[in-house]
C-alpha positions as CSV (number, residue, x, y, z in Angstrom):
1,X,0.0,0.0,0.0
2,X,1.1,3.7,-0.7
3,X,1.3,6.1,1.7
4,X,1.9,9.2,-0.6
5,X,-0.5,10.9,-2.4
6,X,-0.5,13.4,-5.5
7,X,-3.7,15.7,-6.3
8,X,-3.2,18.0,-9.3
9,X,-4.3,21.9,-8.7
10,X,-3.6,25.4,-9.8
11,X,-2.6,28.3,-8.1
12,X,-4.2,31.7,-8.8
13,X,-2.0,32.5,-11.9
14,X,-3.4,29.6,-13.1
15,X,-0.1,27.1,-13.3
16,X,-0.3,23.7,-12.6
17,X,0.6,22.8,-9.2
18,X,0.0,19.7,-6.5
19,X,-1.0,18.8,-3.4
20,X,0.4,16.0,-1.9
21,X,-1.0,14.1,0.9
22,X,1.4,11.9,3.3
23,X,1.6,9.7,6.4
24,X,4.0,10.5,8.6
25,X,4.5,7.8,11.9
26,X,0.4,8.4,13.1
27,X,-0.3,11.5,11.1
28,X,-1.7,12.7,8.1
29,X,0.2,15.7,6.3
30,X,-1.5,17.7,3.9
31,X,1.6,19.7,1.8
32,X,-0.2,22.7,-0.6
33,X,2.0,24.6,-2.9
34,X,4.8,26.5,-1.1
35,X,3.5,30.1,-0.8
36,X,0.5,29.5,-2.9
37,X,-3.2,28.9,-2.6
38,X,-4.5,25.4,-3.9
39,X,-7.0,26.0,-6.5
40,X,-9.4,23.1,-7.1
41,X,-12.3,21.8,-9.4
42,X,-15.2,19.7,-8.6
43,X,-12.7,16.4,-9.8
44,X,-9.9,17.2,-8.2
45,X,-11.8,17.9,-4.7
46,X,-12.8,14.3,-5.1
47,X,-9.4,13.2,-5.9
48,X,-8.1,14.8,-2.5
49,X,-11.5,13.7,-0.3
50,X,-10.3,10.0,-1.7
51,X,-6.5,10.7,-0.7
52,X,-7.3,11.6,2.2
53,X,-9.3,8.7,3.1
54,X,-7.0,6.4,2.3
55,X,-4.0,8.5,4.1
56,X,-6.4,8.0,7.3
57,X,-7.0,4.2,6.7
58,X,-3.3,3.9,6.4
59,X,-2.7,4.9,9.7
60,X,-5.5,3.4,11.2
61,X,-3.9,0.1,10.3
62,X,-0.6,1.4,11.2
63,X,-2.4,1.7,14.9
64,X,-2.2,5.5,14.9
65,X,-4.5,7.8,17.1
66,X,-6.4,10.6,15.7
67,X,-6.1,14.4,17.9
C-alpha cells in the first residue's frame, strides 16, 4: 500500500501545481504549494477527499490515534 498521495491543482495564476497528501509515523500531512493557494475543481476535490481517506486508513492500520 502507498502512503503518498499526489492531487493536481492550480494556483491563482493559473499554473499547474499539487497537493500532496502523506503519512508521517500516526499523522496525516496535507503539503499545498509553497507560498501558494491550492485552487481546485469539482474532480480534483474528489481526488483529495479519496487521498485523504486512504491516508487516514493507512494509519488506522498502522495503529495510529487521531487528535
Amino acid at each position: 500500500m502507498r502512503d503518498e498521495w499526489s492531487v493536481s491543482c492550480r494556483d491563482l495564476a493559473g499554473r499547474k501545481r499539487d497537493l500532496t497528501v502523506f503519512v508521517s509515523s500516526d499523522k496525516v500531512v496535507l503539503v499545498a504549494p509553497p507560498g501558494e493557494a491550492a485552487v481546485l475543481g469539482p474532480l480534483d476535490v474528489g481526488r483529495l477527499r479519496a487521498a485523504l481517506r486512504d491516508a487516514v486508513v493507512t494509519v488506522a492500520q498502522a495503529g495510529g490515534e487521531y487528535d
